[in-house]
C-alpha positions as CSV (number, residue, x, y, z in Angstrom):
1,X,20.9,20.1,-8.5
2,X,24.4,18.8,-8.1
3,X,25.4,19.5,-11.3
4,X,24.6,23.7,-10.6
5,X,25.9,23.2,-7.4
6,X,28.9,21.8,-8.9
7,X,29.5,24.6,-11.3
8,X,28.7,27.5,-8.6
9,X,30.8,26.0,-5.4
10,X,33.9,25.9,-8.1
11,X,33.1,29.8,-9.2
12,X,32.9,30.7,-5.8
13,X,36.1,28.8,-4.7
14,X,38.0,30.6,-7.6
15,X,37.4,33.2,-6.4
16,X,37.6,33.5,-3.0
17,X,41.0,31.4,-3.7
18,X,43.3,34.6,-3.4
19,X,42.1,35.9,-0.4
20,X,42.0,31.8,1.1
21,X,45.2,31.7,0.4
22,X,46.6,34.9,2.0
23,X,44.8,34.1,5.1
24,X,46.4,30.5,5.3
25,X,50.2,32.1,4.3
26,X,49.7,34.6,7.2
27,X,48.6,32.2,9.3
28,X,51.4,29.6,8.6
29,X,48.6,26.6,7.8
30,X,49.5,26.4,3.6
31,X,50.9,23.0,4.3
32,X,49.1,20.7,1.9
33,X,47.9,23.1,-1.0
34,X,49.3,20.6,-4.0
35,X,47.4,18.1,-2.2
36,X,44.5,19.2,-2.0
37,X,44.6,20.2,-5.7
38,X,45.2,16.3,-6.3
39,X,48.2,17.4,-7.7
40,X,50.3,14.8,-6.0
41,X,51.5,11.8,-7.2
42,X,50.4,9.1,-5.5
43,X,52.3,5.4,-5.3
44,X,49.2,3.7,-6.6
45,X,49.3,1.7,-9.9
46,X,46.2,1.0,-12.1
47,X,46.1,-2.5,-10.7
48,X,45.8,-1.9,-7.5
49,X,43.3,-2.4,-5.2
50,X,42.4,0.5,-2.6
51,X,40.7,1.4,0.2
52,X,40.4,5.1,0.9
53,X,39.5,6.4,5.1
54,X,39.3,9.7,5.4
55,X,39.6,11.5,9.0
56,X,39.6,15.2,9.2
57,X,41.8,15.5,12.2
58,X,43.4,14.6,15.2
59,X,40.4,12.9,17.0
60,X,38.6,11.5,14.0
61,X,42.2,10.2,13.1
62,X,43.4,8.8,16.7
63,X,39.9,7.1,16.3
64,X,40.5,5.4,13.2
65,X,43.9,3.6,14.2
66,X,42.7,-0.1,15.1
67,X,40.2,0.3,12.3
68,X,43.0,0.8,10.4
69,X,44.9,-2.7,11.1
70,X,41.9,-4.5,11.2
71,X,41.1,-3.9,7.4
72,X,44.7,-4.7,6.4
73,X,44.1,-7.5,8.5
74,X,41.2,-8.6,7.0
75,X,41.8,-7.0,3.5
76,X,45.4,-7.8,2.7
77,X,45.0,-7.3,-0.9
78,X,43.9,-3.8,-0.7
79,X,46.2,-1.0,-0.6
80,X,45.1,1.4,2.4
81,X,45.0,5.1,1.6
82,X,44.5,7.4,4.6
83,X,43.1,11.2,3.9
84,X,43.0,14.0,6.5
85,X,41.7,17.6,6.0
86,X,44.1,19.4,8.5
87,X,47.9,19.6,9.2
88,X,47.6,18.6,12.7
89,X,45.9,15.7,11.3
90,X,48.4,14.7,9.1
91,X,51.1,15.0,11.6
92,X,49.1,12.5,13.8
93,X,48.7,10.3,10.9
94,X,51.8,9.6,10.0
95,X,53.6,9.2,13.2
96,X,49.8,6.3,14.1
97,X,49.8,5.1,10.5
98,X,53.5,4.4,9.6
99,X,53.6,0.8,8.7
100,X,49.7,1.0,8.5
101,X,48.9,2.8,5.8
102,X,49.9,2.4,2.1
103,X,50.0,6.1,1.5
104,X,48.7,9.6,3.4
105,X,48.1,12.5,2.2
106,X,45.2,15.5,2.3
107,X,42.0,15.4,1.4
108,X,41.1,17.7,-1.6
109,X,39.1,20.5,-1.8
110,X,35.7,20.2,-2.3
111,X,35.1,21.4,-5.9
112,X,34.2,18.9,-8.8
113,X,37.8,19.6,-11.0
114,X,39.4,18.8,-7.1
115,X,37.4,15.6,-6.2
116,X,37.1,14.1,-9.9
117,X,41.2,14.5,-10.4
118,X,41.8,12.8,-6.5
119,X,39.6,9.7,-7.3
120,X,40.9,9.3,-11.0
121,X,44.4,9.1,-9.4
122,X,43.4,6.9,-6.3
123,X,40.5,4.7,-8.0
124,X,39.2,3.3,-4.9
125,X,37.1,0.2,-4.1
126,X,35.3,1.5,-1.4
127,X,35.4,5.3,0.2
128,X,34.9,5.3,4.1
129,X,34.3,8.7,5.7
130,X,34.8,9.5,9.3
131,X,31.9,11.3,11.3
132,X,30.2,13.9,9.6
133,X,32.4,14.9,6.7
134,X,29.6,15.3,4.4
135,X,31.6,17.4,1.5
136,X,28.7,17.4,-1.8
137,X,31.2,17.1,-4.5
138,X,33.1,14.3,-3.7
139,X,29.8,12.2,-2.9
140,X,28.9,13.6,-6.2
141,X,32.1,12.5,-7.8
142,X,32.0,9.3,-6.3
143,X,28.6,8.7,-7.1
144,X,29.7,9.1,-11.0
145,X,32.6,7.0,-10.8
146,X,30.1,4.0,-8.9
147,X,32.6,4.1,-5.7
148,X,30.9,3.0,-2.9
149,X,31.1,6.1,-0.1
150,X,30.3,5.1,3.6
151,X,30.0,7.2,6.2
152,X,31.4,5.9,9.5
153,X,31.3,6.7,13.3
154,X,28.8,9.1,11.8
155,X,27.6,11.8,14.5
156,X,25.9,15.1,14.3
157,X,25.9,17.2,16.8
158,X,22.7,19.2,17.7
159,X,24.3,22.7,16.3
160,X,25.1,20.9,12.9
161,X,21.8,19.2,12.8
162,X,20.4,22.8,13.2
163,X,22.5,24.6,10.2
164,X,21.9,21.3,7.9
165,X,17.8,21.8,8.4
166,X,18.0,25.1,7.1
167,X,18.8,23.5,3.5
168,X,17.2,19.9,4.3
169,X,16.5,20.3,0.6
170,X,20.0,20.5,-0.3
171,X,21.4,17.8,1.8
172,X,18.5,15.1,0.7
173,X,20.0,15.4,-2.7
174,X,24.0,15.1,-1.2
175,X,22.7,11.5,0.7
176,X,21.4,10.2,-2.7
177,X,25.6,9.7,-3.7
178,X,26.3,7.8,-0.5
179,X,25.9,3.9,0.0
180,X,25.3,4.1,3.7
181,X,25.5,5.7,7.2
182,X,27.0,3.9,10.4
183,X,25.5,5.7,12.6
184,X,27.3,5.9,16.3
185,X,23.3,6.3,18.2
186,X,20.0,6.0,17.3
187,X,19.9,9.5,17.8
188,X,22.4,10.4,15.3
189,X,20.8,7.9,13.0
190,X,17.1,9.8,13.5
191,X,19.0,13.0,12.6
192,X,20.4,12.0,9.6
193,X,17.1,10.5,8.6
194,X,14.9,13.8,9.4
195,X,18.1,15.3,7.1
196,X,16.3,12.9,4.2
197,X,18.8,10.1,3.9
198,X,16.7,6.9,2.4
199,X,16.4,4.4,5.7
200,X,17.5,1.5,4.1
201,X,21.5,3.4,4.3
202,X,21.1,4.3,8.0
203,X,22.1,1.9,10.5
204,X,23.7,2.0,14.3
205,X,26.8,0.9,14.6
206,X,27.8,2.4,17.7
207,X,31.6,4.4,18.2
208,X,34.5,3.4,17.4
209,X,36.6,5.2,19.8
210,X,35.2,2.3,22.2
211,X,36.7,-0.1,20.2
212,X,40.1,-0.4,22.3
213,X,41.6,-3.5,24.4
214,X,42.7,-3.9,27.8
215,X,46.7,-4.3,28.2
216,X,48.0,-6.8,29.6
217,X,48.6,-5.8,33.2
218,X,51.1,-7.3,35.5
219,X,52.2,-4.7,38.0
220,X,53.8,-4.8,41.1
221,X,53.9,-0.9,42.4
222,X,53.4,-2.1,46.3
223,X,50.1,-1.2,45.5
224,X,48.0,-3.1,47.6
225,X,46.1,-1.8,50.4
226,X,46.3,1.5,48.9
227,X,44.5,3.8,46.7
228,X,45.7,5.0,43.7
229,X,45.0,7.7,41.7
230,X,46.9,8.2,38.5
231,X,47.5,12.0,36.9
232,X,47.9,10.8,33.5
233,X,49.6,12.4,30.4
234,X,50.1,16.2,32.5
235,X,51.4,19.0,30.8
236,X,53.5,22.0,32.2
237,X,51.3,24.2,34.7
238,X,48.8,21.0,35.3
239,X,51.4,18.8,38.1
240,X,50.8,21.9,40.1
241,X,47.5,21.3,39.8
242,X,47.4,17.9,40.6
243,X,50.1,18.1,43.7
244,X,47.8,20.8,45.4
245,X,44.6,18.7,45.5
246,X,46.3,15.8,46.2
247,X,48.8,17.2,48.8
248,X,45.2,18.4,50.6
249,X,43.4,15.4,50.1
250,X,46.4,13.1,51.8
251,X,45.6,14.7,54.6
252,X,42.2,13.6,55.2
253,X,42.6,10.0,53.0
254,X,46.2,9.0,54.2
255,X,46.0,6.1,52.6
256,X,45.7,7.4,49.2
257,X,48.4,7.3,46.8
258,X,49.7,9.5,43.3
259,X,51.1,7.7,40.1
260,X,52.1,11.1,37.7
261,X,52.8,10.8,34.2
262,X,54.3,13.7,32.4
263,X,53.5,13.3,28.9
264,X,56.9,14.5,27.9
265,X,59.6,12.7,29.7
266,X,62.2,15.8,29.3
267,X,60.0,17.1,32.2
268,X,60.7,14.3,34.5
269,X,63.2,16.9,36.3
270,X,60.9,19.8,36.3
271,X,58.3,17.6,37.8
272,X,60.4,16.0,40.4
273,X,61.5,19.4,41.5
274,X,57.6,20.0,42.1
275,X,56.7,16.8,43.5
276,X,60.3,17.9,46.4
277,X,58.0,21.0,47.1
278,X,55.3,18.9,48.7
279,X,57.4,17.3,51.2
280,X,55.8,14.1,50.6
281,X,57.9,10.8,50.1
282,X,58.5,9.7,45.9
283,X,60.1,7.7,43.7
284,X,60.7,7.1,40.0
285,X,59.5,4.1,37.9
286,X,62.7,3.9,36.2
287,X,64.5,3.2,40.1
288,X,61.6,0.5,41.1
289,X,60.2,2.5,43.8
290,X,57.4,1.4,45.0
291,X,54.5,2.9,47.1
292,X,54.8,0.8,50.5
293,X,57.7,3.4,50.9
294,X,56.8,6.6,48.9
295,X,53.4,8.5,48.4
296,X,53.9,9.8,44.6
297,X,55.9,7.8,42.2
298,X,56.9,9.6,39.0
299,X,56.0,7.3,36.0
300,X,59.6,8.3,33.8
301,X,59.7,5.1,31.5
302,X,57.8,4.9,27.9
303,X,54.9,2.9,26.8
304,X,53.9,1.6,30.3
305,X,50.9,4.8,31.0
306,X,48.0,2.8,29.3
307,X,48.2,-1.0,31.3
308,X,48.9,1.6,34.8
309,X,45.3,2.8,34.8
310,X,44.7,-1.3,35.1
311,X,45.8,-0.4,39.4
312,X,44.2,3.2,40.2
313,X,41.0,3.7,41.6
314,X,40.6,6.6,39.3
315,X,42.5,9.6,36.8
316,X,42.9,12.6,35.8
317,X,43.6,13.0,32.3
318,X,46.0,15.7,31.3
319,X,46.2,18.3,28.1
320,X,43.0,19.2,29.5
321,X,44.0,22.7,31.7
322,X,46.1,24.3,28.7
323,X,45.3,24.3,25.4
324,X,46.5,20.8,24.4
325,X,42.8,19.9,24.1
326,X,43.4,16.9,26.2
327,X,43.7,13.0,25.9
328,X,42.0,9.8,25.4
329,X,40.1,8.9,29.1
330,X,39.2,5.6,27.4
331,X,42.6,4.6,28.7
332,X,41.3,4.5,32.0
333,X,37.5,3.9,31.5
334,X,38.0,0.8,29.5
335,X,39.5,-0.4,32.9
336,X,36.0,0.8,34.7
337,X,38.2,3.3,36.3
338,X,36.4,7.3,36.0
339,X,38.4,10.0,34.2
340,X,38.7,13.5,35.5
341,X,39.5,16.1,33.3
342,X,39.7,19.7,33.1
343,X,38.0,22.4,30.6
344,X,40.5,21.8,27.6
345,X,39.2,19.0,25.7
346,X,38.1,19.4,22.5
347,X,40.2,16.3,21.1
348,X,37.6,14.4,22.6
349,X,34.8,16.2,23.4
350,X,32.3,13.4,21.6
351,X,33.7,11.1,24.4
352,X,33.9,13.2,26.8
353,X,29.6,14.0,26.3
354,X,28.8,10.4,26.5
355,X,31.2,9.7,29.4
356,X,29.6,13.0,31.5
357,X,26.1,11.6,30.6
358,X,26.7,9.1,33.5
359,X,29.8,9.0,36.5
360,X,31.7,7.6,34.1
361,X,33.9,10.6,33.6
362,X,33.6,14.6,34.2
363,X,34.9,17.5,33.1
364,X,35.7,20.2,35.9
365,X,36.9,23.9,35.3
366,X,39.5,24.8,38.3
367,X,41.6,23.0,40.2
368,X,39.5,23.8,43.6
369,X,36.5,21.7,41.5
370,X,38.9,19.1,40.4
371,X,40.5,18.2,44.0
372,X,35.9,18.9,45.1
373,X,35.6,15.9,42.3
374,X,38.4,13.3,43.6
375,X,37.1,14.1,47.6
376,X,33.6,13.0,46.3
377,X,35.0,9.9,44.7
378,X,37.1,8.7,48.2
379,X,34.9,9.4,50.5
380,X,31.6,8.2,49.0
381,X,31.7,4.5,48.5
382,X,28.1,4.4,46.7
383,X,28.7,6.8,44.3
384,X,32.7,5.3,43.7
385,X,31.0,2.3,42.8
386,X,28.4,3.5,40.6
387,X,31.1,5.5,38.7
388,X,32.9,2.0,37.9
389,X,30.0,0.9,37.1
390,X,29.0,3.7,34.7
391,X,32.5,2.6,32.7
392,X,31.5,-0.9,32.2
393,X,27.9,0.3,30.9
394,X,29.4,2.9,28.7
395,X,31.6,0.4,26.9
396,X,28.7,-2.3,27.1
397,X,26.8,0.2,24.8
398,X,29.2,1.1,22.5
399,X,31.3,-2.0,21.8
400,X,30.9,-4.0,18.3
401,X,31.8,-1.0,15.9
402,X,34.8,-2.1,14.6
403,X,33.4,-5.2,13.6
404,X,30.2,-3.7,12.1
405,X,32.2,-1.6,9.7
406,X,34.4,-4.9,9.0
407,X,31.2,-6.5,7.9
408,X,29.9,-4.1,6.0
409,X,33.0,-3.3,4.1
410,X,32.9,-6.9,3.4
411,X,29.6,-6.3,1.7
412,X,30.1,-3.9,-0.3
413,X,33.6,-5.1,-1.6
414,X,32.1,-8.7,-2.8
């Protein structure tokens, strides 16, 4: 079955190539086409040892970063090769993965001249596949060649699961080529065994994107006695957002305070102007201000957003009212600290479902809803406490990934 589909999936990409490739011209995303022909020359020798993890884009590839160091931690003597299947990928990659990495590049496409050329070039040890990248001819191609394929973080969600039923069939024959599934839930596990993976592949091995460590926090902001609630990563059009609920909610909670981090610090100025139009008191990080003298402090210095969230009582996460698609709440739940976020947030929409199962996190659609959602957590002390709570419980689940894929990588390499 393979074998036809093999010879029909490359007719059919032949064909439909001229018109594919018109669409991506006029739509400026043709970045990557030698790549994913395997027409690139890659910097890998005949002796070398490699390890290939494959992300298809931004998330899947954000997700994959401490992944990443741990296997040249623990593997020293591989070379690391990282794949992604989109531009926007890619640029992520490289700017994570510089000093990671042995070598990025795309992913090819899925046809058997494609996927047979790729893993000539590359030869990997071991093939690791991010989420639910389940492309038949390069399982097929690695299943010639004896590479062992894994699929990692693997999730499905429930519309997937629907579209893959319709050729169970199919898809039973595509599991045969690959050596396992880590499985993020036992329910994505039980859908990837209805699929007709064998069970002795399927494990749980819960999500990676959990996998990240508290920073060290030592922060004096005058912050005691007060609450805190950080707007973290904001984009142009969200501070407004943010100042309106909060200048409303100050009111009421007076002793509630506003940490904002513009995610671009050429804004600082456009913000400050903003934060004037509010009348309150402020500050900038970069002066040492401090909140025993001003309500909002503008956070204008690099690197420090991720060990803040350590102080607040709770966030907002921003890139989530434009289109950014919005950024990693993990930041602040891994302190037990609830994210807010708005509609936009398809970077991390996985995290965002598990997070909204509980109070750990919730996504809100306005901005009347989002200052609704920060009243609720000031002014009701049960259900503040049960949000925290919800963090630690959400992490509790999830943690250990990193070092299951570790282990089983270990396995299969020996």
């Amino acid at each position: 079955m393979m074998f036809l589909y093999g010879i029909l999936s490359g007719i059919a990409f032949y064909i439909s190539l001229p018109f594919y490739y018109a669409e991506r011209l006029m739509s400026r995303k043709s970045a990557g086409w030698k790549e994913k022909f395997a027409n690139q020359n890659m910097p890998i020798s005949s002796e070398d040892k490699v390890i290939m993890l494959h992300g298809v884009s931004v998330g899947e590839v954000i997700a994959l970063e401490n992944l990443a160091k741990q296997i040249k931690t623990s593997f020293p003597e591989y070379k690391l090769v990282l794949t992604t299947g989109t531009k926007t990928g890619q640029e992520i990659a490289h700017k994570k993965f510089a000093g990671i990495a042995d070598y990025i590049t795309y992913f090819p496409f899925d046809i058997p001249h494609c996927t047979d050329k790729f893993l000539k070039k590359l030869h990997p040890q071991a093939v690791l596949i991010a989420e639910t990248e389940l492309w038949p001819n390069f399982a097929y191609s690695c299943k010639k060649k004896n590479i062992p394929l894994i699929v990692i973080n693997g999730r499905i969600s429930d519309s997937t699961f629907k579209t893959y039923k319709l050729a169970k069939i199919f898809f039973k024959q595509v599991f045969k080529n690959f050596t396992a599934f880590l499985m993020q839930s036992r329910e994505d596990a039980d859908k990837v065994l209805e699929l007709g993976a064998d069970s002795e592949k399927v494990e749980v091995m819960g999500n990676l994107k959990f996998d990240i460590q508290k920073r060290e926090a030592d922060i004096n902001l005058g912050q005691e006695g007060y609450r805190v609630i950080i707007a973290g990563s904001t984009h142009k059009g969200e501070d407004e957002i943010i100042l309106t609920a909060f200048s409303n909610l100050k009111k009421e909670f007076p002793d509630i305070k506003l940490l904002i981090a513009p995610r671009h610090l050429q804004r600082t100025s456009n913000v400050e102007t903003l934060v004037k139009e509010t009348g309150l008191s402020y500050g900038l990080r970069s002066s040492n201000d401090n909140f025993k003298e001003k309500d909002i402090i503008i956070l204008d210095t690099l690197g420090e957003l991720g060990k803040m969230y350590s102080i607040c009582s709770f966030a907002f996460i921003g890139g989530s009212f434009n289109k950014t698609g919005g950024h990693n709440p993990l930041e602040a739940a891994v302190y037990n600290k609830p994210a807010l976020s708005g509609p936009s947030i398809h970077n991390f929409k996985d995290i965002y479902e598990i997070l909204s199962r509980t109070n750990a996190g919730k996504v809100v659609n306005t901005g009347k809803e989002l200052e609704l959602s920060m009243k609720q957590l000031l002014s009701d002390k049960d259900f503040y406490t049960k949000a925290c709570q919800d963090c630690e419980s959400v992490f509790d689940a999830q943690k250990g990934a990193l070092g299951y894929v570790i282990q089983k990588l270990n396995s299969v390499l020996k």
